[in-house]
C-alpha positions as a printed NumPy array, in Angstrom:
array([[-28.997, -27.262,  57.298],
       [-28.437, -26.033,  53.742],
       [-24.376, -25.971,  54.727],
       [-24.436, -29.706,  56.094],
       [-26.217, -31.559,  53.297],
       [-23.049, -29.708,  50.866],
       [-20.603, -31.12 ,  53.112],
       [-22.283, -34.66 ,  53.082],
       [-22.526, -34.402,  49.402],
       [-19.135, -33.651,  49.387],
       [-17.912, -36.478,  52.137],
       [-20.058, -39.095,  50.344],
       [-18.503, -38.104,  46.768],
       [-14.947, -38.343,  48.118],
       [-15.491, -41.919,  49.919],
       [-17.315, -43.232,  46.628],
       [-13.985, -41.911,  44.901],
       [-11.771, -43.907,  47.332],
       [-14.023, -46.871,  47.204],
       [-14.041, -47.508,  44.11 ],
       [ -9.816, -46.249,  44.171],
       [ -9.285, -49.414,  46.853],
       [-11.613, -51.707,  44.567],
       [ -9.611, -51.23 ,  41.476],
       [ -6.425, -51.558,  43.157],
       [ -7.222, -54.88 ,  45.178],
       [ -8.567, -56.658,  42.318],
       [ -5.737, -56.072,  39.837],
       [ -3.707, -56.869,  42.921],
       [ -5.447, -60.153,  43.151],
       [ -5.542, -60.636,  39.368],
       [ -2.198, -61.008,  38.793],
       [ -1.745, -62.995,  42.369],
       [ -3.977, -65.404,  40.431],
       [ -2.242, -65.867,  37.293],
       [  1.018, -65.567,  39.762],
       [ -0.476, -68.443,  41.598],
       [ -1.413, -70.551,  38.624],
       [  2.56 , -70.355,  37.126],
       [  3.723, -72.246,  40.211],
       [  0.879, -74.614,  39.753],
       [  2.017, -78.654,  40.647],
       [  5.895, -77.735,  40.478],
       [  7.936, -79.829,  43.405],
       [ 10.735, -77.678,  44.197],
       [ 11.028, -78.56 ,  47.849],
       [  9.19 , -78.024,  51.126],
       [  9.864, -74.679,  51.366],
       [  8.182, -73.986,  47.801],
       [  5.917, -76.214,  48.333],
       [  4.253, -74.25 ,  51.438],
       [  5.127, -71.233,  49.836],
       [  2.421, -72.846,  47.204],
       [ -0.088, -73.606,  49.492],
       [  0.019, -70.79 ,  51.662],
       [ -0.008, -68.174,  48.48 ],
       [ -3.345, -70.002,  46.785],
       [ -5.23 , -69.507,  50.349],
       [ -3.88 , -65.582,  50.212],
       [ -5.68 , -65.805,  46.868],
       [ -9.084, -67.921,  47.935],
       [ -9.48 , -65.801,  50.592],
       [ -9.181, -62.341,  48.957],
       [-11.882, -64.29 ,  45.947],
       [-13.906, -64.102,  49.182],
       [-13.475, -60.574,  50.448],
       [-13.766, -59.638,  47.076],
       [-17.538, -61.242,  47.127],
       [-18.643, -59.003,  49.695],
       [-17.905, -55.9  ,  47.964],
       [-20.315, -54.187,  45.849],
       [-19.949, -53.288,  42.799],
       [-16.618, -56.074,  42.562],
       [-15.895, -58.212,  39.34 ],
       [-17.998, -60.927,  41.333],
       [-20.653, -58.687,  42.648],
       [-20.943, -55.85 ,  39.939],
       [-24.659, -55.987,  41.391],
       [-24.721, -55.902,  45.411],
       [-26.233, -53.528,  47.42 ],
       [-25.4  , -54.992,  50.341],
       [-22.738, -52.554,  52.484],
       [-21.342, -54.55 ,  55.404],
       [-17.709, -53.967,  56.233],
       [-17.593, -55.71 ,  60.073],
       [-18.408, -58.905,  58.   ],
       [-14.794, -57.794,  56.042],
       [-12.697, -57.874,  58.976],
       [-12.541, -61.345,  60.021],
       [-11.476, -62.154,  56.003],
       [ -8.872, -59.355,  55.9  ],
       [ -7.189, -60.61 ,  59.603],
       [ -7.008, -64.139,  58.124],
       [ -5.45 , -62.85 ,  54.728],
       [ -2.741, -60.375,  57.076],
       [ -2.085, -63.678,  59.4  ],
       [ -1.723, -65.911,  56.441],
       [  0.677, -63.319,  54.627],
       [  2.73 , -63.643,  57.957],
       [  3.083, -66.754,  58.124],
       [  3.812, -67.406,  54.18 ],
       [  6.667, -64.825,  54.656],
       [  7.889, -66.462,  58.002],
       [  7.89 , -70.48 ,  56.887],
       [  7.896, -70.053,  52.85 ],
       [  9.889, -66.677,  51.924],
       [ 12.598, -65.344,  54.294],
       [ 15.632, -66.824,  53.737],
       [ 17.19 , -68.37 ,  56.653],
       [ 19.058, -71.578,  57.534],
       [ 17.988, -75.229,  56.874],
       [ 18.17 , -75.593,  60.836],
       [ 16.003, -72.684,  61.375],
       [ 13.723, -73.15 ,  58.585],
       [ 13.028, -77.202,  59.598],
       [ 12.812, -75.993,  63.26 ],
       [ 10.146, -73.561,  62.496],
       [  8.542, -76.166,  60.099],
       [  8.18 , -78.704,  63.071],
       [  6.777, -76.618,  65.419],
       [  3.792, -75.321,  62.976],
       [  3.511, -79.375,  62.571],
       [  3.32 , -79.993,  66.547],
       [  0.895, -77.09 ,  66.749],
       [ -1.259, -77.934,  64.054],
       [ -0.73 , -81.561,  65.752],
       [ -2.   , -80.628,  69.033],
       [ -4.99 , -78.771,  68.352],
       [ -6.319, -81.918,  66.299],
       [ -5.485, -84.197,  69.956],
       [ -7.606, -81.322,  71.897],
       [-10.384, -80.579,  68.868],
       [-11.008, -84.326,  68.844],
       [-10.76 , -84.927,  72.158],
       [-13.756, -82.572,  73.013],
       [-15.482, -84.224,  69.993],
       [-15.085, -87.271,  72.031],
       [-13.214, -89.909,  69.194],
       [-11.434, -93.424,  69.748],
       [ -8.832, -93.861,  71.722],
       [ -6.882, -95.231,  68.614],
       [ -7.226, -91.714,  67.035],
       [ -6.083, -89.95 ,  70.164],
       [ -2.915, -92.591,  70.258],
       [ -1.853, -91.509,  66.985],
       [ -2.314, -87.814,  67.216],
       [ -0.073, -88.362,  70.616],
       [  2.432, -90.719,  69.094],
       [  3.365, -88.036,  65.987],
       [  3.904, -85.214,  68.766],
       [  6.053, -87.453,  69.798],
       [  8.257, -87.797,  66.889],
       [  8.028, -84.128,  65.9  ],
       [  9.68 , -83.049,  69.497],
       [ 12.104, -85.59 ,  69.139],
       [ 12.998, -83.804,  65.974],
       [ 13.018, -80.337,  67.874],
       [ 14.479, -81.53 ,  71.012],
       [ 17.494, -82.396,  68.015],
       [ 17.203, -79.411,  66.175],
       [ 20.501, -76.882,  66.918],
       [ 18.569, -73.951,  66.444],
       [ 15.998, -74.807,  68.824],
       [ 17.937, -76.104,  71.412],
       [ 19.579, -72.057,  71.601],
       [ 16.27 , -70.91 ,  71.96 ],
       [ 15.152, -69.619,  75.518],
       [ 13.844, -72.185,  77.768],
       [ 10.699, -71.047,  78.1  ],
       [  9.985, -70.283,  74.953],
       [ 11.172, -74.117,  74.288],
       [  8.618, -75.467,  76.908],
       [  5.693, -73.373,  75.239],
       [  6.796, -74.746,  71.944],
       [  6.94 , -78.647,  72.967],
       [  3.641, -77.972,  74.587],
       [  2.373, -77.27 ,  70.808],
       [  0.881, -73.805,  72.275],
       [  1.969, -71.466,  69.442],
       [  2.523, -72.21 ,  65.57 ],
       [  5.536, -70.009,  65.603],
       [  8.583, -69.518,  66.788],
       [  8.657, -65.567,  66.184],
       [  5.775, -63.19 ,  67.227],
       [  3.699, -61.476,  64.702],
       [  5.463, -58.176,  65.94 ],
       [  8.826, -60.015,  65.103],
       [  8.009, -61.229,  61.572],
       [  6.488, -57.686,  60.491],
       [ 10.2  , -56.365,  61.548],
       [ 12.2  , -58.792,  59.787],
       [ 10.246, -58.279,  57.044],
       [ 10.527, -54.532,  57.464],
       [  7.032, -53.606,  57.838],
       [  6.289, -53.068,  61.41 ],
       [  5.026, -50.043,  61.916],
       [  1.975, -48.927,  65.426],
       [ -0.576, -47.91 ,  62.759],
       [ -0.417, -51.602,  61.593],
       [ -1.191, -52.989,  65.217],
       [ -3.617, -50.243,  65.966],
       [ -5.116, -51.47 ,  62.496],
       [ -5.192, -55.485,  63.367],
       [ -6.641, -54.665,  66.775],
       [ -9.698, -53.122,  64.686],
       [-10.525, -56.198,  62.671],
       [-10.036, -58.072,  65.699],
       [-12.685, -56.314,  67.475],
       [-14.992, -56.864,  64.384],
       [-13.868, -60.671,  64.232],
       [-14.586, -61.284,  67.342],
       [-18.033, -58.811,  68.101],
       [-16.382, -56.481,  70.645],
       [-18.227, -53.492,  71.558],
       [-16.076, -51.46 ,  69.178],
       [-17.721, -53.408,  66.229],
       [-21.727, -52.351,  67.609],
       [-21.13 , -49.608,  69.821],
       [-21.955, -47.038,  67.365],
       [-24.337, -48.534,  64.846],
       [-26.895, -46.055,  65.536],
       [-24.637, -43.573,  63.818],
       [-24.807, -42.749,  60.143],
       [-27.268, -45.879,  59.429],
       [-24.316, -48.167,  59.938],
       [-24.588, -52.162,  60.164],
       [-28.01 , -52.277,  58.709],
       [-26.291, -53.43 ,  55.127],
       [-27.265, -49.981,  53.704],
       [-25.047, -47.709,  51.564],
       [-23.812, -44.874,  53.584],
       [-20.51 , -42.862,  53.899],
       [-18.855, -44.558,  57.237],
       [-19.853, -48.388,  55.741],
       [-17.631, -47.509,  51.862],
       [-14.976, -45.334,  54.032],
       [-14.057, -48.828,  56.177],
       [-14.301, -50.862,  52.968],
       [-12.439, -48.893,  50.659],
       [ -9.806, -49.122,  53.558],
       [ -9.539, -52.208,  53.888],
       [ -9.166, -52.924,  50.005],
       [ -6.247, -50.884,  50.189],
       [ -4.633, -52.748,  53.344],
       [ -5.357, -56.274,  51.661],
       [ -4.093, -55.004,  48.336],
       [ -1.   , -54.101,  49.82 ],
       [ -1.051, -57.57 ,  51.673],
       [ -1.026, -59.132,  48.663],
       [  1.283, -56.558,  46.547],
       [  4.039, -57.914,  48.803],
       [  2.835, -61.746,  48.673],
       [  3.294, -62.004,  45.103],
       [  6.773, -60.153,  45.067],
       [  7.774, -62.72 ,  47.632],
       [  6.643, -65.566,  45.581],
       [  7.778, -64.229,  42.076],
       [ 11.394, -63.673,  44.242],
       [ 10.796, -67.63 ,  45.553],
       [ 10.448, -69.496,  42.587],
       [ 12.383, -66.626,  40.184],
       [ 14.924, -69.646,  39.23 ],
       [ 12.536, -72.23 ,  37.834],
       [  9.452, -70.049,  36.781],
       [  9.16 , -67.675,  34.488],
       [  6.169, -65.014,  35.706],
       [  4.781, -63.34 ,  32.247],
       [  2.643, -60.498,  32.519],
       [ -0.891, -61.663,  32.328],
       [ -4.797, -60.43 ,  33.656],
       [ -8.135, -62.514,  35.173],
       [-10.555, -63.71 ,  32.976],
       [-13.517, -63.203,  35.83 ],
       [-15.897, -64.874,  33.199],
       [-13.998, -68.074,  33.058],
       [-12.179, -67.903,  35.99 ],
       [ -9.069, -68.451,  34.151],
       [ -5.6  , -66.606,  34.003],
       [ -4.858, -65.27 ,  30.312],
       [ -1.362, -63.953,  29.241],
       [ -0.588, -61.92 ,  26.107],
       [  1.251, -63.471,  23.195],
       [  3.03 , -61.683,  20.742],
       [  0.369, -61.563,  18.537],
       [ -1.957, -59.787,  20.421],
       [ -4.501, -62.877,  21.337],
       [ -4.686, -64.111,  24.807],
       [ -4.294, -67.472,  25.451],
       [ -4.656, -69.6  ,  28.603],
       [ -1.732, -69.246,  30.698],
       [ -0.75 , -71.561,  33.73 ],
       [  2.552, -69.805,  34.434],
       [  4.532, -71.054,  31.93 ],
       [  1.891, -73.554,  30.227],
       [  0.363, -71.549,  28.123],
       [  2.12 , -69.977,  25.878],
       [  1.146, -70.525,  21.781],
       [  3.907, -71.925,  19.101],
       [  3.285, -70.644,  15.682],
       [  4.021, -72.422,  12.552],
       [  5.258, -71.486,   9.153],
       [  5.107, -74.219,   5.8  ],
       [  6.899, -73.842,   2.385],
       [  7.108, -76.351,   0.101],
       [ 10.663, -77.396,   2.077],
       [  8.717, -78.115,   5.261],
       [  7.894, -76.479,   8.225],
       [  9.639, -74.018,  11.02 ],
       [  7.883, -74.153,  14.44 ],
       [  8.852, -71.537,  16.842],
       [  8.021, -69.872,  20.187],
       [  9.156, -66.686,  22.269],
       [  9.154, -66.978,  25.656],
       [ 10.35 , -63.739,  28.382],
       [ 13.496, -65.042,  30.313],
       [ 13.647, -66.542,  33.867],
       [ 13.051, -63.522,  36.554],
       [ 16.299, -65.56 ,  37.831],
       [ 16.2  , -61.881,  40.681],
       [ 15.976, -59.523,  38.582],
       [ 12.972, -58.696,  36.177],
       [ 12.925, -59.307,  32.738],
       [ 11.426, -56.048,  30.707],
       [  8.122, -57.753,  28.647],
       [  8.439, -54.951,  26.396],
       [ 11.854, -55.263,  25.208],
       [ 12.355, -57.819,  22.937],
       [ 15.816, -58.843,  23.665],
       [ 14.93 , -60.548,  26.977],
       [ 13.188, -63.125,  25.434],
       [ 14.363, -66.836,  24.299],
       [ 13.138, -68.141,  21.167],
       [ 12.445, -71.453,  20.555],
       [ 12.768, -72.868,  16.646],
       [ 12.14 , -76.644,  15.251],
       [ 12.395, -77.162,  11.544],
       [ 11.08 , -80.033,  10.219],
       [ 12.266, -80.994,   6.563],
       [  8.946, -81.956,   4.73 ],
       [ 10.677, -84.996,   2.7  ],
       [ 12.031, -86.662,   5.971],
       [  9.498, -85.576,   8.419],
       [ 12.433, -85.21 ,  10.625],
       [ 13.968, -82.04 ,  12.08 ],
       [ 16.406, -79.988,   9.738],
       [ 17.382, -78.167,  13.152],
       [ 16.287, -76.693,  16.447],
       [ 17.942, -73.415,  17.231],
       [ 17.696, -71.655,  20.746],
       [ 18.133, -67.798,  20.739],
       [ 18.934, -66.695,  23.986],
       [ 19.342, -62.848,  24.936],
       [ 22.623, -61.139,  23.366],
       [ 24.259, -60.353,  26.58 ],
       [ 24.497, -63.819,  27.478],
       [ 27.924, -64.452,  28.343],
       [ 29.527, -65.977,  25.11 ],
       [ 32.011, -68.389,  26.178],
       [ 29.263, -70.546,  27.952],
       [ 26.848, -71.022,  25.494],
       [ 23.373, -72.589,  26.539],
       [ 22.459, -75.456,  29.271],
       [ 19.748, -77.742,  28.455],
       [ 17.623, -80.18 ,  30.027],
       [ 14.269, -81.415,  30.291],
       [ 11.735, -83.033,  33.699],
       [  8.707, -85.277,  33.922],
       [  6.072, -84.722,  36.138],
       [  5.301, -87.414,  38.344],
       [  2.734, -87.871,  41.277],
       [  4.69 , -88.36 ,  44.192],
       [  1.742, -89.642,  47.154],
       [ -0.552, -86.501,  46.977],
       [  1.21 , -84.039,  45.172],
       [  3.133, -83.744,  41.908],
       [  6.85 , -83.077,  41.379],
       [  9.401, -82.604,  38.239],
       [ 11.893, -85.578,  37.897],
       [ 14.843, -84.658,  36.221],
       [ 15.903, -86.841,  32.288],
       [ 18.03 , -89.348,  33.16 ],
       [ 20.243, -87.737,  30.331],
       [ 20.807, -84.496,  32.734],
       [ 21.867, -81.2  ,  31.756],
       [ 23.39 , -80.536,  28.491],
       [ 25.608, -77.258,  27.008],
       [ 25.097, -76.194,  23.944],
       [ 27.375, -73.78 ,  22.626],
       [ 26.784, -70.932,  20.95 ],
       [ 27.651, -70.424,  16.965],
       [ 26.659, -66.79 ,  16.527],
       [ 25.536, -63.901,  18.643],
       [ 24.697, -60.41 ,  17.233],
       [ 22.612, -57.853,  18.883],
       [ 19.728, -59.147,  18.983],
       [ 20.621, -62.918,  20.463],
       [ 23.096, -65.527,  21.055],
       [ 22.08 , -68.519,  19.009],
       [ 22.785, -72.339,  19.811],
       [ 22.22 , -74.363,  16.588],
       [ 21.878, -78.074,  16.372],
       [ 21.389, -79.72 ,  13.248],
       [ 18.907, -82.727,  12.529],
       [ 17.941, -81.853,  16.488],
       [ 20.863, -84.658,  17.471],
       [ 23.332, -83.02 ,  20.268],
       [ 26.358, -84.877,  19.977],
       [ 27.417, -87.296,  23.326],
       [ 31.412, -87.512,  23.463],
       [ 33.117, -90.096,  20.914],
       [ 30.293, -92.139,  20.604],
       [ 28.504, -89.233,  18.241],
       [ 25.022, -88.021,  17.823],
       [ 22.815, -89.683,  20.909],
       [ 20.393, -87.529,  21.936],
       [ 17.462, -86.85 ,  19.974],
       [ 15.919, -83.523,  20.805],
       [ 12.612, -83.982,  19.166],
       [ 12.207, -86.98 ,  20.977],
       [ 12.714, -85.219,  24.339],
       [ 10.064, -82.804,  23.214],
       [  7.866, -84.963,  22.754],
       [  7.979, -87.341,  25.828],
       [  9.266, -84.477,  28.472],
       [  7.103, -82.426,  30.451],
       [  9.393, -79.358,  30.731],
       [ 12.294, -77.913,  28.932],
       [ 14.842, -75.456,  31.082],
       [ 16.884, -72.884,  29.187],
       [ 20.124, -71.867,  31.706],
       [ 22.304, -69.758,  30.37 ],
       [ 25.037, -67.425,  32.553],
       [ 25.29 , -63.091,  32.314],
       [ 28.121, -61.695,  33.808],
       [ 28.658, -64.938,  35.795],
       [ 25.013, -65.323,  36.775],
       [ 22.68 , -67.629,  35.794],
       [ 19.358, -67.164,  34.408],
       [ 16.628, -70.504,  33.61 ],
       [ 13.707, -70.134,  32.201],
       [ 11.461, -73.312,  32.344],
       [  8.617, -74.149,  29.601],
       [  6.263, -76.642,  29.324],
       [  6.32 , -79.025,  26.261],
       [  2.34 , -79.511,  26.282],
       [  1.915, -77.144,  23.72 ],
       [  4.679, -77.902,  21.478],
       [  3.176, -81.294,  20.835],
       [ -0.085, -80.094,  20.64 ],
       [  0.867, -78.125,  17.311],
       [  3.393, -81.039,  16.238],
       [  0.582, -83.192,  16.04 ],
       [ -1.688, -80.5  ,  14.18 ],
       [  1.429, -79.371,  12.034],
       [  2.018, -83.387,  10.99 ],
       [ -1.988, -83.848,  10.273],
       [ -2.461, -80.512,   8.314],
       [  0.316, -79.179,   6.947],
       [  2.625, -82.178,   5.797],
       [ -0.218, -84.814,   5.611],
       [  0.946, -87.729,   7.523],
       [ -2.238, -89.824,   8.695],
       [ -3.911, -89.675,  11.775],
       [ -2.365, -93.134,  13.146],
       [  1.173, -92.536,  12.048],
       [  1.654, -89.701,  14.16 ],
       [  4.352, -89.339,  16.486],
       [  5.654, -92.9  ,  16.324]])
């Protein structure tokens, strides 16, 4: 007896350890899915962004939710409650969903493909609202219009080139709105490379537990399990699964970051679990609320000559990863305003030094506008303008433009950049390496936030006279 209460003790040390292992690596997993989610937060960038969008912020509501039923967690530093078949149904849904947001939202395929697979998760998603409220007995009027948009969305399949190459049974089962996808889940774990027998033999174990199979109660009388008490076989399945779903959502967010890599750029940042906010490091050391790209802080510097504004922000991933600890991959943003004038002496843009020389700087700034029940960015009528550059040295490339007036052909100074900074939503920074191009998108929220404070306290222009 004196042997198999040292190997318990040993066992139940060992599980604790890889508890607590799985726990720390799912929630910085889901931490910086969170502040990964927030960064694409009401950008229109197309459908295919757009589910990518919604798809990633359920992978992130649901793992809030797994995380809620372990003990011990950064929501639940105080449970005692141990149930892990209450886990499984949460961690199927988050595998599924990761599936699906790699198969509609992620994997790059052709327009024909992509809008073919679109419209038959539509006619799916269709279909089981005609059956759902069918049994629920509604109008005929309801029915009619469930009916008429399956309609429309074969029509659109039935025209669709890649579908029409698609077996013909396979086609029938589609049109029928049977299945949500085209591919199986088998098939989208290998084109995403993944599939492996452990991962089936895996899903078929949450199943069970989803669904109360024998496998999930058969053995209950073992080891105290399913009673909510703390024992060895109850953390063993947990920690587990925390490692499966952090690995579920390890490769979510690389797909993402990889999705909107041209338009966003993804600074590293943690979870505030107190205010359920994302934070992201500045320079300075202080954290500051971050909504991808939203919050980052400008600083200001006054002499008796005026002001200087500026900002660094890390490059546009653009495919491949800018280093946050180098300080060479990041832009920096500069607005001096002459004290006397109250008008900009310059902005300058510093862009990395291996910027390709010759091409200098592209500029341009969006609005955000609700389009029906979503947001998107609409480009300035004034479009993209290059800048070009008047110095680079090892540190940056700099684009200099003085009195903030870029010049429009003969006609001479037009565009006034502190006006566009103060009425635009966004600013994008493209600028090309070795032929490539790299953006890096900010938003203007907090620039006028400090141009307003800056005009107040530091040059003293009245309350009511600001930014007119």
């Amino acid at each position: 007896m004196a042997g198999e209460t040292e190997v318990n003790d040993i066992d139940s040390e060992r599980v604790d350890q890889d508890y607590h292992s799985g726990l720390g690596q799912f929630t910085d997993a889901l931490e910086q899915a969170i502040v990964s989610s927030h960064a694409v937060t009401a950008i229109d960038a197309g459908q295919r962004r757009f589910w990518a969008s919604v798809l990633f912020t359920r992978l992130c509501t649901v793992s809030v939710s797994i995380l809620w039923l372990c003990p011990r967690s950064k929501v639940n530093p105080d449970g005692t409650h141990w149930d892990f078949s209450s886990i499984p149904s949460l961690t199927r849904n988050l595998f599924e969903c990761s599936l699906l947001f790699h198969y509609l939202a992620i994997e790059e395929i052709p327009e024909d493909e992509w809008l073919a697979r679109l419209k038959v998760m539509q006619l799916h998603d269709c279909m089981e609202r005609f059956r759902m409220f069918t049994a629920f007995g509604h109008d005929e009027q309801q029915l009619e219009g469930f009916e008429l948009q399956a309609v429309e969305l074969r029509g659109a399949l039935e025209s669709n080139q890649y579908f029409a190459n698609l077996p013909v049974a396979l086609r029938k089962k589609l049109l029928k709105g049977e299945r949500p996808s085209i591919l199986t889940q088998d098939a989208i774990l290998e084109r995403m490379g993944q599939f492996h027998p452990s991962t089936r033999g895996y899903y078929r174990l949450l199943s069970s537990h989803s669904h109360s199979f024998p496998l999930a109660f058969y053995r209950m009388a073992e080891q105290d399990r399913g009673r909510g008490e703390e024992n060895v076989a109850e953390k063993g399945y947990i920690a587990y699964a925390l490692e499966f779903c952090a690995g579920v959502l390890e490769a979510s967010i690389g797909g993402l970051q990889k999705t909107f890599a041209d338009i966003v750029a993804f600074a590293p940042g943690t979870f505030d679990w107190n205010s359920l906010k994302a934070v992201s490091p500045v320079q300075d050391g202080r954290a500051v609320e971050n909504r991808g790209y939203t919050g980052h802080k400008w600083d200001t510097n006054c002499s008796p000559r005026g002001c200087q504004m500026f900002i660094d922000v890390l490059r546009g991933d653009s495919g491949n990863p800018a280093d946050p600890k180098d300080y060479r991959e990041y832009i920096t943003i500069v607005v001096a305003v002459d004290r006397r004038t109250l008008r900009p002496a310059y902005f300058s843009f510093h862009m990395p030094p291996n910027a390709d020389r010759d091409q200098g700087v592209f500029v341009s700034f969006t609005r955000t506008v609700r389009e029906g029940d979503h947001w998107k960015l609409d480009p300035d009528a004034d479009k993209s303008r290059r800048i070009p550059f008047v110095s680079c040295n090892m540190d940056s490339c700099i684009a200099r433009i003085p009195g903030g007036l870029l010049e429009e052909g003969e006609e001479g100074y037009r565009i006034d950049l502190l006006d566009k900074f103060l009425n635009s939503n966004h600013v994008m920074f493209l600028y090309m390496k070795g032929g490539k191009p790299y953006r890096t998108m900010l938003s203007l929220s907090t620039f006028q936030q400090e141009y307003k404070r800056m005009l107040t306290s530091e040059l003293g222009v009245p309350e009511d006279e600001k930014m007119q």
